[in-house]
Every structure is written in C-alpha cells, then in structure tokens.
C-alpha positions in Angstrom: 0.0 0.0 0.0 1.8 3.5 -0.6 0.9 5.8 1.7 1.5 10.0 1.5 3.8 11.4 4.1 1.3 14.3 4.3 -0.3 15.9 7.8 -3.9 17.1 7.6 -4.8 20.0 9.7 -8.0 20.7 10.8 -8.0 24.5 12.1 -8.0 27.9 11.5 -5.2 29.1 14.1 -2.2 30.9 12.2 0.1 29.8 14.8 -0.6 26.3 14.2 -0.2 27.0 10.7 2.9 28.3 10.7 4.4 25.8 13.8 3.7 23.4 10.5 5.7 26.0 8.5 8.4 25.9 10.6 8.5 22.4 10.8 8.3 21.8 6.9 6.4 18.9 6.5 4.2 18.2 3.8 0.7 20.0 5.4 -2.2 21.1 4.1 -5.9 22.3 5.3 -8.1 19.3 5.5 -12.1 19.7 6.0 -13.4 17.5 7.4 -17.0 16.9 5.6 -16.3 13.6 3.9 -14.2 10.1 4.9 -10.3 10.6 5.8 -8.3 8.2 3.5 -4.9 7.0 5.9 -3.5 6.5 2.0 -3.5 10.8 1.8 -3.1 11.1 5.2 -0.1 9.8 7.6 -1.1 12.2 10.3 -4.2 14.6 11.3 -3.4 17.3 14.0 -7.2 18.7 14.9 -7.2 21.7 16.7 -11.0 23.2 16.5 -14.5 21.9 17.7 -16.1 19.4 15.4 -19.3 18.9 14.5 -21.2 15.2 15.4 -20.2 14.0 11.1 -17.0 15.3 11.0 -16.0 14.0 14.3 -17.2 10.6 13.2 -15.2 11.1 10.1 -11.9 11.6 12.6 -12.8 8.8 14.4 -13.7 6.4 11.3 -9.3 7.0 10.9 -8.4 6.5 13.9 -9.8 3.3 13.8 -8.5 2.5 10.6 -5.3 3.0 12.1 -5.0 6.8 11.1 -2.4 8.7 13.8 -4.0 12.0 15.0 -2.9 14.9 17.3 -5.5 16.3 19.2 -5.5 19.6 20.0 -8.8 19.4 21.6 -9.5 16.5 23.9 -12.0 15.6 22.5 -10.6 12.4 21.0 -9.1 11.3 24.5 -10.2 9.1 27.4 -10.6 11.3 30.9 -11.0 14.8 31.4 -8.6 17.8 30.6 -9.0 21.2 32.7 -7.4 24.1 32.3 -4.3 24.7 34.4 -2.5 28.3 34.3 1.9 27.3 34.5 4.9 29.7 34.3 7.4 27.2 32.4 7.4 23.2 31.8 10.7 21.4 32.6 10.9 18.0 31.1 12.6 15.1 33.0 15.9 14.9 31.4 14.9 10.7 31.6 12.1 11.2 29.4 12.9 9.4 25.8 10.3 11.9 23.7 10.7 15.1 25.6 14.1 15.0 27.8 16.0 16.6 24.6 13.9 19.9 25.8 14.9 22.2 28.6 12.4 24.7 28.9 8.9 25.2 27.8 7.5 28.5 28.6 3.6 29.1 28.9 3.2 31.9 31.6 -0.7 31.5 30.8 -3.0 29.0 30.7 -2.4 25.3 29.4 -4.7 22.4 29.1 -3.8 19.2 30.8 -5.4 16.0 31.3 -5.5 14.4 34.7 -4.3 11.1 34.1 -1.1 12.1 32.7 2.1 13.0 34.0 4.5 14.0 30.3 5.0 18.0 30.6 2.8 18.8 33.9 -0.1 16.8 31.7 -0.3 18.6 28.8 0.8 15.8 26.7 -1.3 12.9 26.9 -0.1 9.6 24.9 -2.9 6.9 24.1 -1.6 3.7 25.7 -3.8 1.4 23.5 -1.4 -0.4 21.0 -4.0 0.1 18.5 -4.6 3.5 18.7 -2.3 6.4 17.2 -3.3 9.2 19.6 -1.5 11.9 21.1 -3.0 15.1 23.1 -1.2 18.4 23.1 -2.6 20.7 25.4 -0.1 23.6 25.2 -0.7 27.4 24.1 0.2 27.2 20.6 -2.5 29.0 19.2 -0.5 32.2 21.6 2.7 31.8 19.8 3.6 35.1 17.9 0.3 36.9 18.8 1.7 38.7 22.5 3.5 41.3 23.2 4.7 39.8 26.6 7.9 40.1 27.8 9.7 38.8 30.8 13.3 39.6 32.7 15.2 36.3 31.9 17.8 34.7 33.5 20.5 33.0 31.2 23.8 31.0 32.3 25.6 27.6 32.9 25.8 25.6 36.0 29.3 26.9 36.7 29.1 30.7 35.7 27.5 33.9 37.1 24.1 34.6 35.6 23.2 37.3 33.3 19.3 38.5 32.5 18.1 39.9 29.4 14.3 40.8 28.5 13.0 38.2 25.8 9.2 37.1 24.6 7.5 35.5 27.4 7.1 32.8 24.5 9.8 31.2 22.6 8.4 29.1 20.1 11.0 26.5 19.4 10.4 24.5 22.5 6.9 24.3 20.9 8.2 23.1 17.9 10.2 20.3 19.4 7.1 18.9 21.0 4.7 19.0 18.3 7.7 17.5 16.0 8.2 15.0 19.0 4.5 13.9 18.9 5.0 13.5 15.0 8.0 11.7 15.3 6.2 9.3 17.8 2.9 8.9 15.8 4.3 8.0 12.6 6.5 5.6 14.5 3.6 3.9 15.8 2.1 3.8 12.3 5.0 2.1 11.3 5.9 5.1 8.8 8.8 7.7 8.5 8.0 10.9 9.0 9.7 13.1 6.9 10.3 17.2 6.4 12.2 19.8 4.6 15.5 20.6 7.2 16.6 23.6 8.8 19.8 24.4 6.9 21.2 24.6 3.5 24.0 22.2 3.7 23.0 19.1 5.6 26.4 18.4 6.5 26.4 22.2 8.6 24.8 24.3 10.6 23.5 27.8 9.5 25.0 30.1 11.3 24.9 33.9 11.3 26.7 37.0 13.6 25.7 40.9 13.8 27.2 44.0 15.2 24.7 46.3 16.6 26.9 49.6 16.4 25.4 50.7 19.1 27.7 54.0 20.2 30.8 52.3 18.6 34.2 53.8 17.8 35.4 53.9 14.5 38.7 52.3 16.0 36.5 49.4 17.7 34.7 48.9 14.3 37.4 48.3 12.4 39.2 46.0 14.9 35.7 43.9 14.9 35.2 43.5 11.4 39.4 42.7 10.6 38.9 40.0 13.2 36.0 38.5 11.9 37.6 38.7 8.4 40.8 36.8 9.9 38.3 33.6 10.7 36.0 34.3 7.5 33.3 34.8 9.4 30.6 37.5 7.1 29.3 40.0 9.6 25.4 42.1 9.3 26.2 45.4 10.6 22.7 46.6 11.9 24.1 50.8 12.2 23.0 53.0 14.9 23.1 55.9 12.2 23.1 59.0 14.6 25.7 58.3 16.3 27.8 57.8 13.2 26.3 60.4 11.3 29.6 62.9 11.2 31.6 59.7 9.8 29.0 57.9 7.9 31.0 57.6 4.8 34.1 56.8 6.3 32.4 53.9 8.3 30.8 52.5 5.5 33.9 52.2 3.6 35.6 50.0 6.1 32.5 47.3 6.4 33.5 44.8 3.9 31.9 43.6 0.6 31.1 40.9 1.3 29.5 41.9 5.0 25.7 43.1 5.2 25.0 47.1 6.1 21.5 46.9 8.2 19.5 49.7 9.6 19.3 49.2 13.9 17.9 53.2 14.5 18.4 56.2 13.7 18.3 57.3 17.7 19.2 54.9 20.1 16.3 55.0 21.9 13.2 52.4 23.2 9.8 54.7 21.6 6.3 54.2 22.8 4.5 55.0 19.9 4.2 54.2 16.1 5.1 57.7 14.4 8.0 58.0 16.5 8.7 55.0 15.5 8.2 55.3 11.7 9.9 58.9 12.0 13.3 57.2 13.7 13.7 54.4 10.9 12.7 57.1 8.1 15.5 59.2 8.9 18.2 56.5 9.3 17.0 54.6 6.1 17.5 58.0 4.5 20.7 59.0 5.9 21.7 55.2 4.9 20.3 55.7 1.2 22.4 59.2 0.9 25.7 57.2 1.1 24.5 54.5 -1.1 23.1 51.7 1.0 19.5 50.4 0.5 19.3 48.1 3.8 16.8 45.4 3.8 16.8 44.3 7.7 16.3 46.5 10.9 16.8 45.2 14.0 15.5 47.5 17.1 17.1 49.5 20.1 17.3 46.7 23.0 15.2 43.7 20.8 12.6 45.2 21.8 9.2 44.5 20.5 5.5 46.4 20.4 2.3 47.3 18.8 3.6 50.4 18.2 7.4 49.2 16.4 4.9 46.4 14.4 2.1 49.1 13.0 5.5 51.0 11.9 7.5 48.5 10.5 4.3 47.6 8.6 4.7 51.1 6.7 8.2 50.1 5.2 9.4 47.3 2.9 12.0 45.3 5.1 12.8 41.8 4.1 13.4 41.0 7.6 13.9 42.3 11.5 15.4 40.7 14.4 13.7 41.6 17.8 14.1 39.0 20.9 11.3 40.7 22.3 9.3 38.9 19.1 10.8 35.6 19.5 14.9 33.9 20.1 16.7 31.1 19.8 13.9 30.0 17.0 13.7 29.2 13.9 12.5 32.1 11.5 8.3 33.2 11.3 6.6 36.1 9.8 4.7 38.3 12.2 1.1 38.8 12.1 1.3 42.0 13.4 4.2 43.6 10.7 3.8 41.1 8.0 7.6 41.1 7.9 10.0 37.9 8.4 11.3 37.8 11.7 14.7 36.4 12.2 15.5 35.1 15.7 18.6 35.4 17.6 20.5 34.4 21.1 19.6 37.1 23.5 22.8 37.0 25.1 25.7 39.0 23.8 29.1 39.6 25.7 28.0 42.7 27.1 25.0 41.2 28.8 27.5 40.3 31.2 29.1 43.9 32.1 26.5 45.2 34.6 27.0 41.4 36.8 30.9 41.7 36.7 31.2 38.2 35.2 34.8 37.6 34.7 36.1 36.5 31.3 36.0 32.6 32.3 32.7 32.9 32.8 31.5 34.8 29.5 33.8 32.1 27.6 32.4 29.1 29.3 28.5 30.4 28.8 29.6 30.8 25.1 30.8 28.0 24.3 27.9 25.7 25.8 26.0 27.7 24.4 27.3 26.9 21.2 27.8 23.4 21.4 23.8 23.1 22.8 22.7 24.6 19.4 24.8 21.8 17.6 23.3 19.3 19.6 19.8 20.3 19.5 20.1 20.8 15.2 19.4 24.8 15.3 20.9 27.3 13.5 23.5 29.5 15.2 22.6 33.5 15.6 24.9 35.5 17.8 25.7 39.5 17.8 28.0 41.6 19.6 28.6 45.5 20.3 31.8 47.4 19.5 32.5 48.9 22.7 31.3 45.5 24.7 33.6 43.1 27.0 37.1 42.7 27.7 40.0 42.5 25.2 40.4 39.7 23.0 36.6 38.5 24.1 35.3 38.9 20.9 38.9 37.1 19.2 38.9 34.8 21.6 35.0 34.2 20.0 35.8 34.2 16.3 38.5 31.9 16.9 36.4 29.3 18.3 33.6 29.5 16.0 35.9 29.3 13.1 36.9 26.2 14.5 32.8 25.0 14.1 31.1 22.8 11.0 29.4 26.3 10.2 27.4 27.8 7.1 28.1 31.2 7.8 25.5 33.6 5.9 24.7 37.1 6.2 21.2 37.8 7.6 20.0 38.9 3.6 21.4 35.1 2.5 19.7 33.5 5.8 16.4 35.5 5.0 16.6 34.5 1.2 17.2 31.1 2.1 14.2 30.5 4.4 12.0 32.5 2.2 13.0 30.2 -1.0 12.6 26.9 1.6 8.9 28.6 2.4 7.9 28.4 -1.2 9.0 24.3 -1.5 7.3 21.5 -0.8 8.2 17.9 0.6 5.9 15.9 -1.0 6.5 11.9 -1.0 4.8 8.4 -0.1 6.3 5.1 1.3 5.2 1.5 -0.6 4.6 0.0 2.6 5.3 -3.2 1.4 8.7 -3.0 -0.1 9.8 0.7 2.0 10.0 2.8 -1.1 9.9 6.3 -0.5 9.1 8.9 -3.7 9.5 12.2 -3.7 7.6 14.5 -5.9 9.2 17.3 -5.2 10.7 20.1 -8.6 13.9 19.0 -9.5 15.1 22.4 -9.6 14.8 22.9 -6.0 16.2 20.7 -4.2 16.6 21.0 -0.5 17.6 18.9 2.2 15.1 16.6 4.0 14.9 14.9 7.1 13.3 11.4 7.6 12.8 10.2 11.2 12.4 6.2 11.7 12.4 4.9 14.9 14.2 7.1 17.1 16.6 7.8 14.9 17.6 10.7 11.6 18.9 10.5 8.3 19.2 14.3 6.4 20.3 14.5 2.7 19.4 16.2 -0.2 17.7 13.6 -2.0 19.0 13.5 -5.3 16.9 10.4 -6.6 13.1 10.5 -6.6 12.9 7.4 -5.0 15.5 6.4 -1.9 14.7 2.6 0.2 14.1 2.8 4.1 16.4 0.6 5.0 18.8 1.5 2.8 19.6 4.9 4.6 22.3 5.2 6.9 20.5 6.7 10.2 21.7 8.4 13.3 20.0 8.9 16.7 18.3 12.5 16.5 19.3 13.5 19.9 22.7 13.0 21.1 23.1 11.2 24.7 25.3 14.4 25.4 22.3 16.7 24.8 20.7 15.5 28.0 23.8 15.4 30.3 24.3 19.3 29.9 20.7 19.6 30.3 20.2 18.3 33.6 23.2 20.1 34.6 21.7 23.4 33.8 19.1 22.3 35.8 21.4 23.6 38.7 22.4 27.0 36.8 22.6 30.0 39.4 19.8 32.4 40.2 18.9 35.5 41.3 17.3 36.7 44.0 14.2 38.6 43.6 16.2 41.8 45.3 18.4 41.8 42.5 16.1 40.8 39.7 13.9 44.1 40.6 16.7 46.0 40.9 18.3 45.0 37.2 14.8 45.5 35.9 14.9 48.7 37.3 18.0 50.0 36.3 17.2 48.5 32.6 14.3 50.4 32.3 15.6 53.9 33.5 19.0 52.7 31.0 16.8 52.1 28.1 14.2 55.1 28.6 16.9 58.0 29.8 16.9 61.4 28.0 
C-alpha cells in the first residue's frame, strides 16, 4: 500500500499553521466533511471543535489506524482542565521530551489528569492500536503577544546574566509537536519526513551581527578585521546617529562581502508608532544618501511592540530581528508587521558587564552555548557591540567558532534562504510493502530533508526521486550528550528577587533615559 507522508490540519489558528511551517512537512488544510483516507493522510493534528459527522469522520481514521494529534481533547479518554503554568521542565529521563529544557507558557495550558508528560499537557494513548496523542499547550498564543519577561540566562558553573526576551519562545513548541509527529508515525510504522533547517546538511547555518550601538570607528574596524581573519561574514545593523559625522568613512571599512543593516536612527526604546516610523525614516534616509538600501532592521534593546509592528508595517523590510518577538527560534513572519522575523541568542558579551562576570565565565556560557545549538540541530545566531567586554573576548569568540562545522550567511542570505525553503514543498509516499519512498518534489529545487524512523535521523538532499528505508544510513536525533548538559543546567545559578527588581529597574531607566 503507498501511503502519503502528508499531515492534515483541521483549524484555523495561524500559529498552528505556521508551527507546521516551521516544521516543513508536507501540510495542508483538510475539511473534514467527507471520509479521511490514511492513504492521503499519515497524520491529522485537529485543533478546533467538530461537528457530530465530522467527528465521526476523525474517528472512522483512527480506527482504521490513522495517527491524529489532538488539539482538543475531545478524542481522549478522561478529562482535561485548564491549568495556568509559568514554564514546563521535562525530566531529562524522558525518551520523547528529555532533549527539551524549557517550555515557557506563563498562561493557561490544558492538561489531562491522568497524565504525567509535561505537567499533563501531553497525553499519549496507551492502547497499541490506537495512534493518539494530546497536546494541550498554548500554541494557538505563539507570535500573537506582546509579553515580555526579565530572563535569566547562564551555565551551572558561571554567574548569571538577564536579558528581557518574549515570554514565548516558540521553538520549544516546535520540538514537542515534531516530538509527537515523530512518535505517531513511528507507531504507524511510517517515516515521517520534512524539509530541514539548513542549506547544507552536513552544517549548521549560522549567522553574527554587530549592533553599532555607540561604537568607535577604531573598535569597528578592529571587529570586522577580526571577523575577516576567521571568514566569518558580519550584518552590521548601524546606529546611524551616532555615526552620522563619519558615515562615509564607516561604511567604507565594512567589507563587501559583509551586510549594512538599519538598527535606528536614535538609540532609543519609543512608545508609539510615528515615532517610530519617523526614527527608521530618517536612518533609512541618511543610509540611502551614502548608497546603502538596507533590507533588515533590527530594534534598540530587541525590543518589540504594537507600536514598532504598526511602523514596520509602513516600510518594505525583508526582515527584522527583535528578541522581544521571539529567540533562539527558527525564523516566522509576524502577524502584526507582515515582515519575516529572524531570531537570535539574546545573550551577547556585554549582557555580562553590569554582573561583573569575569572572562572565564563569558567564555564558558559561550561555548555551551554553542555546542547546545549543535546538539539540538538549530541554527546558530549570535551579535556583539563594538565597545562590549574585555579585550580579545570577541577574538577569543571568532577563533572558536571558526573552529565549528558552520554555514556562515549574512542575515540577507539567511532571510533569502528560508524564504525560497517557504515556497517548496516535501511531498512523497512510502510503498509500505517494499519501503519505497518517492518524492515529488521540482527538481530544480532541491533542499535537504529529514526522515525520522524509529528514534533515529537521516538528512540529505535527495537526489533520486525514490530512496529505500532501509537503505539509509540513520543516526539517533538526539545526542546522549544533549541531556547530560541539560540536567546540569538544571542547577544554573539564580537570582534573588532583590536583585532581579533591581536589574529590571536599572534596565528600564537605562533604556528610557533622555
């Protein structure tokens, strides 16, 4: 029997639709009104009320062996009640979750009482033949808040630095609903398979900014000859008045093949849209009277609002990069600006001047940091200031990520790329007698895929329509390494509420001062 790789969602939620996105799997929008066939469908994720013929529809495939993801309950044995959580933290034991170290809700979840995976809000049918998984987290809330918390970031063995980020980062999401696929298609005996996350299969994306944010000319040129020295491409994201007397001169010493960005005109955190839209006028034009057309913006502190969104909406950006919006994620388009968002680590170097971390300590953050990004399969995005930590930090930084299996882009290529992998799909089926898998994809786009089988990865660019399960050299997906520095972050230091008020405070009167 061949059988499409293919999810079917039953929705209307733009979150979940672009979760999916994110994800790249083949997905489409699947009503309901008529029979499910498991030969189109490998998978249904259901995530609005049904009425009494399509829900016997639903049911009529799970029966006939059909995997679904219910986003409901209403597919599940025993209750589900509404439970309101700050963060998830997965047992680092836990074979489909442990990989995770953090889910943030701070709102309201969904959990069902019998079940113990994520606090309950995951519920896995135990009948062996039944495909049936529950999901009761927010996604229908990723991307659609502008809530923001004061997060603590470090290692078990070095002093802890805060940064304000989204209150919702939306890869942890991902990693369960992929999780859940994963597991589903396992117990249908199928792969599941999905366009992957980088360009080369055999390296990570990876990407580094400057925000110029009050920098020398001196300290400019130092940065970008150092990142030249380990061929790393830099996105400059300019901080135009403060540069304004030397524009010229600064823009001669950025290198061809680096990226010229717009970060502000004024350095400054705005409350509402025209002064908004009147800062990133006047730096785009001060930017286009020396010959630059930038495409990105990235705001003053990654910060995020109704008021930056509504603005950015006026211009014609390819792409921003606000941590306020989302970090440490894989790339979404906001339903608020319209415009590609590009996530980044919220951490920089300087985060760790106003705690006095010593250089030890910013190294050792770094570098797991680094090495947690390989292990988890996620792009690398990391940004610095000129005037920011002590000498030879940021050297010290190149040289070690020169050192790395990296795809180094500017934020234009990275932007292009996920825009062109937007546009593809990953269409194929499995003969599940002899294994066969066929892809149908256009030969003149072909981008690396990832099939999962049994707890374990292959990614390739398929170059061949048709490839044999067993034929494919797999690897386990999560590294055993993964959840050894995961359960030792577990004991990472924090702060005490004193001192978290009291950085929150100074923050604020930093980023809002005359």
């Amino acid at each position: 029997m061949k059988r499409n790789i293919r999810i079917g969602y039953i929705g209307h939620n733009r979150s979940w639709e672009q979760l999916l996105g994110q994800i790249g799997g083949s997905w489409e929008r699947l009503n309901p009104d008529k029979p499910i066939s498991i030969a189109n469908y490998s998978s249904v994720v259901v995530d609005r009320e049904l009425s009494r013929s399509e829900q016997t529809h639903v049911e009529d495939y799970l029966q006939n062996r059909g995997a679904l993801l219910d986003a409901t309950g209403a597919f599940c044995t025993g209750s589900h009640h509404k439970t309101s959580l700050s963060a998830i933290y997965p047992d680092s034991g836990d074979s489909l979750f442990g990989h995770i170290e953090e889910i943030p809700v701070y709102g309201t979840a969904h959990a069902m009482g019998s079940s113990v995976l994520l606090d309950g809000t995951v519920w896995i049918d135990p009948s062996l033949n039944r495909y049936l998984a529950f999901c009761g987290l927010p996604v229908d809330r990723l991307w659609q808040e502008y809530k923001t918390i004061h997060k603590s970031f470090g290692t078990a063995s070095t002093a802890a630095t805060a940064e304000r980020t989204s209150a919702l980062q939306s890869h942890p999401y991902l990693e369960v609903i992929l999780s859940l696929l994963r597991n589903l298609h396992d117990q249908s005996g199928l792969p599941f398979i999905y366009k992957w996350w980088h360009p080369d299969p055999e390296k990570h994306a990876a990407t580094f900014r400057i925000d110029s944010d009050y920098g020398h000319l001196d300290s400019i040129t130092e940065l970008s000859e150092t990142a030249q020295q380990s061929q790393i491409p830099l996105t400059w994201f300019l901080h135009v008045e403060h540069h304004k007397n030397h524009l010229s001169q600064l823009i001669e010493t950025i290198p061809r093949a680096d990226e010229i960005a717009l970060h502000c005109y004024r350095h400054y955190e705005y409350q509402t849209e025209e002064q908004y839209r009147c800062d990133i006028l006047e730096g785009l034009t001060r930017l286009q009277q020396n010959g630059i057309q930038p495409t990105g913006y990235a705001a003053p502190y990654g910060s995020w609002s109704q008021a930056l969104a509504n603005a950015l909406s006026r211009f014609s950006f390819e792409y921003t990069s606000e941590f306020g919006y989302d970090y440490d994620s894989l790339p979404s388009v906001s339903p608020h600006s319209g415009v590609l968002q590009l996530p980044i680590h919220p951490v920089s170097i300087g985060s760790f001047r106003r705690f006095q971390s010593d250089t030890t300590d910013v190294q050792t953050y770094f570098n797991q940091i680094i090495e947690l990004k390989r292990l988890t399969h996620q792009p690398l995005h990391l940004y610095h200031h000129p005037n920011d930590g002590e000498p030879g930090q940021f050297a010290a930084l190149m040289t070690y990520l020169e050192a790395g299996n990296y795809d180094w882009m500017t934020y234009s290529g990275w932007s292009d790329w996920w825009k062109q992998r937007s546009t593809v799909t990953c269409q194929s089926n499995i003969d599940t007698d002899t294994g066969q898998i066929t892809f149908f994809n256009d030969d003149q786009l072909q981008f690396p895929v990832a099939i999962h089988h049994q707890n374990k990865c292959h990614v390739s660019v398929i170059s061949d329509r048709t490839v044999h399960l067993e034929e494919l050299p797999f690897r386990p997906y999560i590294d055993p390494t993964l959840k050894t520095i995961i359960n030792e972050r577990k004991s990472e230091p924090k702060f005490s509420w004193y001192r978290r008020k009291k950085d929150q405070w100074l923050t604020h009167l930093w980023r809002n001062r005359a």
